[in-house]
ZADO-1210 file (C-alpha; in nm, 4 decimals, padded with zeros to 6 digits):
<atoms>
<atom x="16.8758" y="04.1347" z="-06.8153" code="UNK" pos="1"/>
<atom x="17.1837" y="04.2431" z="-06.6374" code="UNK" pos="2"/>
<atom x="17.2368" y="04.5700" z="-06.8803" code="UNK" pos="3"/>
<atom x="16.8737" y="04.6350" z="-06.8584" code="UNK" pos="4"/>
<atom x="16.8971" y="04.6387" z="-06.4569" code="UNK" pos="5"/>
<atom x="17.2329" y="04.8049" z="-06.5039" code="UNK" pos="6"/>
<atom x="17.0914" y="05.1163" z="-06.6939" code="UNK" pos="7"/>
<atom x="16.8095" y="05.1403" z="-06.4624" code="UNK" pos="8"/>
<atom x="17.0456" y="05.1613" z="-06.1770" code="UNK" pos="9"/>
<atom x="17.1943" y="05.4490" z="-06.3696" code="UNK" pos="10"/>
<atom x="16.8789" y="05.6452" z="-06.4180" code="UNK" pos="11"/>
<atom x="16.7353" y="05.5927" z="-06.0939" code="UNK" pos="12"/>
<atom x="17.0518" y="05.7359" z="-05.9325" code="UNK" pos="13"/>
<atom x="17.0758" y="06.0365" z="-06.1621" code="UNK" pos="14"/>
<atom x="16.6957" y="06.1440" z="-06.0557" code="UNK" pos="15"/>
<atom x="16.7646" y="06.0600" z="-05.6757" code="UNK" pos="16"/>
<atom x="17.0691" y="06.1665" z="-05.6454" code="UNK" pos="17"/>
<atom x="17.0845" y="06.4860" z="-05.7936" code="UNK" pos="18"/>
<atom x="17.2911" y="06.3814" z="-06.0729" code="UNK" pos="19"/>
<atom x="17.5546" y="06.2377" z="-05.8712" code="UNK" pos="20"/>
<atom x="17.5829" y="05.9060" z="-06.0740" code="UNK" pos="21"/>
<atom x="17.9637" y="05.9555" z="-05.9995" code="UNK" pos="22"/>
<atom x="17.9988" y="05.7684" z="-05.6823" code="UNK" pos="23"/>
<atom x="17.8445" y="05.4844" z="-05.8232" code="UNK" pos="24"/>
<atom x="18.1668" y="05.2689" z="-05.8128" code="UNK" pos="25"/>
<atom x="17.9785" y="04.9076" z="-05.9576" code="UNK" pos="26"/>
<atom x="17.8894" y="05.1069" z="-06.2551" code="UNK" pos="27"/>
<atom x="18.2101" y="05.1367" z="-06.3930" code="UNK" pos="28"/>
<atom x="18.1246" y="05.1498" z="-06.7640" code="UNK" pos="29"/>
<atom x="17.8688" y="05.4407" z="-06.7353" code="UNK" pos="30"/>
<atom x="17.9910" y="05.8050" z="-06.7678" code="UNK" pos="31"/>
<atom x="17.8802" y="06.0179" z="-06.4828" code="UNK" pos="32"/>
<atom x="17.6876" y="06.3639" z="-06.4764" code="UNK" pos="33"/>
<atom x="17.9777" y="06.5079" z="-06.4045" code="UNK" pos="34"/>
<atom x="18.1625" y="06.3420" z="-06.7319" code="UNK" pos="35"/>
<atom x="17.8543" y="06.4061" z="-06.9406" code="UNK" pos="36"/>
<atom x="17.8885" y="06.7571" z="-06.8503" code="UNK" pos="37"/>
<atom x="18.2512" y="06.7452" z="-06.9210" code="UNK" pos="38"/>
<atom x="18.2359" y="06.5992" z="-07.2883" code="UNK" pos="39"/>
<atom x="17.9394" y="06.8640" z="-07.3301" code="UNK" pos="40"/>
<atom x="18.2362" y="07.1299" z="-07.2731" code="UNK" pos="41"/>
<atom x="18.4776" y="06.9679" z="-07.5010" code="UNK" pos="42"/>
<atom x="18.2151" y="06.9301" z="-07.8282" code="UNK" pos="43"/>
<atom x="18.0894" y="07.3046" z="-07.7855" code="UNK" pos="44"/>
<atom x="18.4791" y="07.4015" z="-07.7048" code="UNK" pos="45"/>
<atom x="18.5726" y="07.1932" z="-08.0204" code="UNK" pos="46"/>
<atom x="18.3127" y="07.3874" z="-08.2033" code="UNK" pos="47"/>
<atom x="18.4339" y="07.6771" z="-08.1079" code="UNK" pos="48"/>
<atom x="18.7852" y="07.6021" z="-08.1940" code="UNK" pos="49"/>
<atom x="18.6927" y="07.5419" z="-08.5574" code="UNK" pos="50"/>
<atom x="18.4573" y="07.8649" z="-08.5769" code="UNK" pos="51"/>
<atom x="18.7934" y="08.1003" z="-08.4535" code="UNK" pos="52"/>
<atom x="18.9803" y="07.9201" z="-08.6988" code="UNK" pos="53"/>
<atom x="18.7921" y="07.9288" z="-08.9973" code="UNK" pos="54"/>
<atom x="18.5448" y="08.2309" z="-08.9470" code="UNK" pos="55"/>
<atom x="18.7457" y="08.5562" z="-08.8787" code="UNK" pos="56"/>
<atom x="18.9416" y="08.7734" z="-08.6821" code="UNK" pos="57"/>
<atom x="18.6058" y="08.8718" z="-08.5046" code="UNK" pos="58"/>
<atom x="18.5820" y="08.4562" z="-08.3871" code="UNK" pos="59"/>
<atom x="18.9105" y="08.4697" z="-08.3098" code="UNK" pos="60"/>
<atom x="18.9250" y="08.7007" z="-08.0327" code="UNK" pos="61"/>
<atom x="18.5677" y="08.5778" z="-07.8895" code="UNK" pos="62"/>
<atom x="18.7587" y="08.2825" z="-07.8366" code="UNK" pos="63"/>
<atom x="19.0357" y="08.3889" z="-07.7102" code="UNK" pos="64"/>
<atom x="18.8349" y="08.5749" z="-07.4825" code="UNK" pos="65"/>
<atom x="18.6243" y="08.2848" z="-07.3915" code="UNK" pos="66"/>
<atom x="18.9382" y="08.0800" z="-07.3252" code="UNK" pos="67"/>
<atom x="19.0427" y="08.3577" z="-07.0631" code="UNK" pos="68"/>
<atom x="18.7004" y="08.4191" z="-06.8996" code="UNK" pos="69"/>
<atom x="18.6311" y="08.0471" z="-06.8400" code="UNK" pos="70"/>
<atom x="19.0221" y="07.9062" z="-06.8313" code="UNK" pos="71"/>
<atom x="18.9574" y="07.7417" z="-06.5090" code="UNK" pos="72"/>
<atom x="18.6398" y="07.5755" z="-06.5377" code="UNK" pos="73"/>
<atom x="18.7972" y="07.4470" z="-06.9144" code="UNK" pos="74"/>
<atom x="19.1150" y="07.3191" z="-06.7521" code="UNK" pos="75"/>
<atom x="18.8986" y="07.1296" z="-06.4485" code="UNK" pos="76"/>
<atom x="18.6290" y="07.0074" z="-06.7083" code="UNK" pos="77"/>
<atom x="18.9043" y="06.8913" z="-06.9329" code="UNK" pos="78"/>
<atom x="19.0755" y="06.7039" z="-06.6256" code="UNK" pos="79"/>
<atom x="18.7471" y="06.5529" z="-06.5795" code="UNK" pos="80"/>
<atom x="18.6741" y="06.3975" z="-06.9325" code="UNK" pos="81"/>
<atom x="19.0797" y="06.3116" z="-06.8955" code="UNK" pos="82"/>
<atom x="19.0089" y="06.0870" z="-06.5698" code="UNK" pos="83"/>
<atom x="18.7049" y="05.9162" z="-06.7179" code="UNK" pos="84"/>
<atom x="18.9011" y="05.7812" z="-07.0349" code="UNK" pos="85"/>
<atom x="19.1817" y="05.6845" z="-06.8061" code="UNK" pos="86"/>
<atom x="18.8977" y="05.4931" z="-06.5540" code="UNK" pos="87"/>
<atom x="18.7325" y="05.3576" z="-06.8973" code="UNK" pos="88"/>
<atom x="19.0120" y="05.2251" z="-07.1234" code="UNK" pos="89"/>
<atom x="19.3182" y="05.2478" z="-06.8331" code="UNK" pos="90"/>
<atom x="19.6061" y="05.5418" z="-06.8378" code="UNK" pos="91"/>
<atom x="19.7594" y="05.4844" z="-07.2074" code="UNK" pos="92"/>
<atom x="19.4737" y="05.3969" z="-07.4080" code="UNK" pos="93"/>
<atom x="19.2550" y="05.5979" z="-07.2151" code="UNK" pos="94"/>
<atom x="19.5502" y="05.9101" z="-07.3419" code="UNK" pos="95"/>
<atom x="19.4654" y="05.7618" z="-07.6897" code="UNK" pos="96"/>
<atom x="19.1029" y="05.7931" z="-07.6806" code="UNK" pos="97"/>
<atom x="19.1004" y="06.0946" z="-07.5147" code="UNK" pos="98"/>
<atom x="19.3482" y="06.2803" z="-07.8004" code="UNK" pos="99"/>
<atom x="19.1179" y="06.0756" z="-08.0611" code="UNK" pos="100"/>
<atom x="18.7977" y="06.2499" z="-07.9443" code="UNK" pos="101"/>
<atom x="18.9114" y="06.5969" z="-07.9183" code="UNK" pos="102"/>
<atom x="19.0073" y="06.5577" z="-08.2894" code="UNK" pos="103"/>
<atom x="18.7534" y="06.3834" z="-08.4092" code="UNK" pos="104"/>
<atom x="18.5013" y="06.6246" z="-08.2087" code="UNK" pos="105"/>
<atom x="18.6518" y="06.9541" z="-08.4245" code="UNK" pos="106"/>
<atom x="18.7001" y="06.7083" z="-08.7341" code="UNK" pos="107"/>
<atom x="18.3360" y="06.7022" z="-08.7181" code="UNK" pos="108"/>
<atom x="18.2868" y="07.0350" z="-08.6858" code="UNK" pos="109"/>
<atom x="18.5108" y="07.1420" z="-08.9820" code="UNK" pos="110"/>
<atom x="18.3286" y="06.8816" z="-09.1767" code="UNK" pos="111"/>
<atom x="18.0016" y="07.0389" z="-09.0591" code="UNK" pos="112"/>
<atom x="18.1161" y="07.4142" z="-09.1423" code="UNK" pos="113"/>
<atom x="18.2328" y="07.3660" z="-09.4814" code="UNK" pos="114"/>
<atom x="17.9040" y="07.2002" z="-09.6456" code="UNK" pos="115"/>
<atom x="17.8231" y="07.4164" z="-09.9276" code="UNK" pos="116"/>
<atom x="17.5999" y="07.6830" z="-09.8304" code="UNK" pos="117"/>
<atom x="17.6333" y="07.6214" z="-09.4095" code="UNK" pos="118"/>
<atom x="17.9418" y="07.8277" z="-09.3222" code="UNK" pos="119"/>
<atom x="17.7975" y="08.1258" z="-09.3020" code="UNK" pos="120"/>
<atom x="17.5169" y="07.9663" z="-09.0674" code="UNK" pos="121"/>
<atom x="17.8139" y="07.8095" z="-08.8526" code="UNK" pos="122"/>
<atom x="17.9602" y="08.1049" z="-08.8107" code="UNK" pos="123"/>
<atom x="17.6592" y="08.3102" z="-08.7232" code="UNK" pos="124"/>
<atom x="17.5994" y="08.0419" z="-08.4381" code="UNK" pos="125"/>
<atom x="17.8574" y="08.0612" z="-08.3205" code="UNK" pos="126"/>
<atom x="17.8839" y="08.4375" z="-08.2575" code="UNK" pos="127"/>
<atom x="17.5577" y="08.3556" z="-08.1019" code="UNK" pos="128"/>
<atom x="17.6628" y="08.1359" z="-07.8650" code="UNK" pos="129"/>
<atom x="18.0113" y="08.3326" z="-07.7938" code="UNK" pos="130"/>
<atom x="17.7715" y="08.6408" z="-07.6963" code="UNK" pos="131"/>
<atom x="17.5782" y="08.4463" z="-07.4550" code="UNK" pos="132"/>
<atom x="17.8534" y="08.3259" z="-07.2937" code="UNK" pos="133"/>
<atom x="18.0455" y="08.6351" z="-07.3143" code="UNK" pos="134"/>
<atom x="17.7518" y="08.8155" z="-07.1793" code="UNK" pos="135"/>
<atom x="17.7842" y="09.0428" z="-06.8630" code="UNK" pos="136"/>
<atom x="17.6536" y="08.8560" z="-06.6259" code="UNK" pos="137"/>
<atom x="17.9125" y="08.5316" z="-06.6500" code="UNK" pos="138"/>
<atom x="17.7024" y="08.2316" z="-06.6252" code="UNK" pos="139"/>
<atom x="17.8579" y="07.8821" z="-06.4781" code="UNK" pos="140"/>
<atom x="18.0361" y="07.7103" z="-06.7871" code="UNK" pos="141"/>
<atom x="17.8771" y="07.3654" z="-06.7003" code="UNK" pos="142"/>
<atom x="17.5127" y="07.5040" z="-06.6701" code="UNK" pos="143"/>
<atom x="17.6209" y="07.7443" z="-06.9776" code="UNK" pos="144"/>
<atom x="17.7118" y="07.4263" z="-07.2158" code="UNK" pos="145"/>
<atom x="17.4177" y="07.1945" z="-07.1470" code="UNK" pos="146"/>
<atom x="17.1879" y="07.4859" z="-07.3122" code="UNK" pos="147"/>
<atom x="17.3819" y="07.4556" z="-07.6188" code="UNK" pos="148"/>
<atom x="17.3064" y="07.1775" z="-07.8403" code="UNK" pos="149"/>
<atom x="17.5970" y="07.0094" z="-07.9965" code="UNK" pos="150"/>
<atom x="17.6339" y="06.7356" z="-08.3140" code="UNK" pos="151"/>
<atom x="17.9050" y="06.5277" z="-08.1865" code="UNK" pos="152"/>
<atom x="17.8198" y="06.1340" z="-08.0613" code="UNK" pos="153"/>
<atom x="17.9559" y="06.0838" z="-07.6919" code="UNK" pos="154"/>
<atom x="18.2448" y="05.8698" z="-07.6974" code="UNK" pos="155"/>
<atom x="18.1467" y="05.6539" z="-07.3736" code="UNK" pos="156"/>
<atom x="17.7902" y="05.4707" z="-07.2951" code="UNK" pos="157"/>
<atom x="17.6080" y="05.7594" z="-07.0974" code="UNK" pos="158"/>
<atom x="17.3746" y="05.5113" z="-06.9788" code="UNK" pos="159"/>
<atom x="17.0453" y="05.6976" z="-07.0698" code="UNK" pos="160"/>
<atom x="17.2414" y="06.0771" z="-07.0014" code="UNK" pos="161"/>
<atom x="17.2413" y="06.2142" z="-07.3028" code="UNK" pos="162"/>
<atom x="17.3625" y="06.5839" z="-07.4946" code="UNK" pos="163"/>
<atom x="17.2005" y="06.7579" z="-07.7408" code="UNK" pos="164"/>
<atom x="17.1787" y="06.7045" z="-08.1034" code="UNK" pos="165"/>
<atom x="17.3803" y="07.0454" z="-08.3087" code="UNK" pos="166"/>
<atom x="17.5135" y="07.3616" z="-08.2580" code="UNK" pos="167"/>
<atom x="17.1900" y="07.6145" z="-08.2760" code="UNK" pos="168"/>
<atom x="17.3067" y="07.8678" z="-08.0304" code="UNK" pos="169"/>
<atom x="17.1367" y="07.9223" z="-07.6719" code="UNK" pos="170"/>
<atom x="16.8470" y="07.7870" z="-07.6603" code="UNK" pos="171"/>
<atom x="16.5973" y="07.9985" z="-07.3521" code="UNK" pos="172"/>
<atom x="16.3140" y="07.7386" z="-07.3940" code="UNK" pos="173"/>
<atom x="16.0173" y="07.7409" z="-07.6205" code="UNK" pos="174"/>
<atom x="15.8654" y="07.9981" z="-07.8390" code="UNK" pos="175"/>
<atom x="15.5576" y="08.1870" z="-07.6760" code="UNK" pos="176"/>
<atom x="15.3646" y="08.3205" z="-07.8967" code="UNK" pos="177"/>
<atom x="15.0140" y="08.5438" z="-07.6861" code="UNK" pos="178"/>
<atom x="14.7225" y="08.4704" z="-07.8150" code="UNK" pos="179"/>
<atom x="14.4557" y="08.7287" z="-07.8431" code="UNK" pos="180"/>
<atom x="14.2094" y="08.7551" z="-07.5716" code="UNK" pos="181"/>
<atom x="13.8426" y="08.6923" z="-07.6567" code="UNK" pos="182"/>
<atom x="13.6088" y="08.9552" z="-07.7308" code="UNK" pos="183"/>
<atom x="13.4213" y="09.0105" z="-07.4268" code="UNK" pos="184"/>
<atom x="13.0302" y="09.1431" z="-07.4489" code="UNK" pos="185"/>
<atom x="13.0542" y="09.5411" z="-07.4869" code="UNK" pos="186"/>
<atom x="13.4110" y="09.5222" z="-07.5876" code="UNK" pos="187"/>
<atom x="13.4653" y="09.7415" z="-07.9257" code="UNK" pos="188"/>
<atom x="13.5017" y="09.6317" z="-08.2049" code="UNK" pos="189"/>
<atom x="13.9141" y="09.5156" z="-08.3362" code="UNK" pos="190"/>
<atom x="14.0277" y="09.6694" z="-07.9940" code="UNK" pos="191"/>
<atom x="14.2457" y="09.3757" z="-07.8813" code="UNK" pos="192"/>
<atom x="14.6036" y="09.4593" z="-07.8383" code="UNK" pos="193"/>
<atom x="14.6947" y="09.1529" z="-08.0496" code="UNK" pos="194"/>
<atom x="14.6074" y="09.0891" z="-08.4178" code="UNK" pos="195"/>
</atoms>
């Protein structure tokens, strides 16, 4: 009863308080927006990582310019997911599980790339989603990363906030496909604009 009133308290401060679960100090074993956000930088960053260095030269210096563009947001977000192990497991484990999941996060995606037949698809996904972030207009690394699906299992109990499910690129919403409009009385023959 206690862990279903528990995650309930989590949800209903996420949806009334604009996602500020952090300040929630009695629900110590829940990982905040702001965390959730952060491990969301780390799996697509650890994606990344593998597709610059398995992929080519070309994923190479996306990355590297990714890693320049967004250094600062990386280095904060990365201080972020740092200070929730630490508040989770305390200051040495919480270095331990930290170091664990980074590795295990690109372990994953190496293991991912190099099922027969998928690298090519890996690496085509990810050139999609270094273009999108790369684009001209610089979008904010946090709102960037929670469009991009990712396959990696968060390492704390999100308490209901939860990331996406594999690397796919950008997603900009649903498919729309028109629909033809119906002929109308006195309307030609075939003369809609869609088949």
């Amino acid at each position: 009863m206690t862990r279903k009133i528990q995650l309930s308290a989590c949800v209903l401060l996420a949806a009334f308080g604009g996602g500020q679960v952090a300040e929630a100090k009695s629900l110590g074993s829940c990982a905040t927006a702001d965390e959730i956000s952060a491990i969301q930088v780390s799996a697509v960053q650890q994606e990344l990582t593998d597709a610059a260095l398995a992929c080519g030269d070309k994923e190479t210096a996306l990355y590297n310019r990714f890693q320049t563009v967004f250094n600062k947001e990386l280095r904060r977000s990365d201080a972020v997911m740092l200070s929730m192990f630490k508040r989770l497991d305390g200051s040495v484990r919480g270095n331990a599980e930290y170091d664990s999941y980074k590795t295990r996060a690109i372990a994953h995606a190496e293991q991912r790339r190099t099922i027969p037949g998928e690298a090519a698809n890996f690496c085509r996904t990810a050139d999609i989603v270094f273009a999108a972030a790369l684009a001209p207009d610089k979008p904010v690394l946090e709102d960037f990363v929670a469009g991009v699906p990712v396959e990696e299992k968060s390492p704390v109990d999100t308490c209901q906030i939860s990331v996406g499910v594999s690397l796919q690129g950008v997603a900009a919403g649903p498919s729309v496909m028109p629909s033809p409009r119906p002929d109308l009385p006195g309307d030609p023959p075939n003369q809609n604009l869609f088949p």
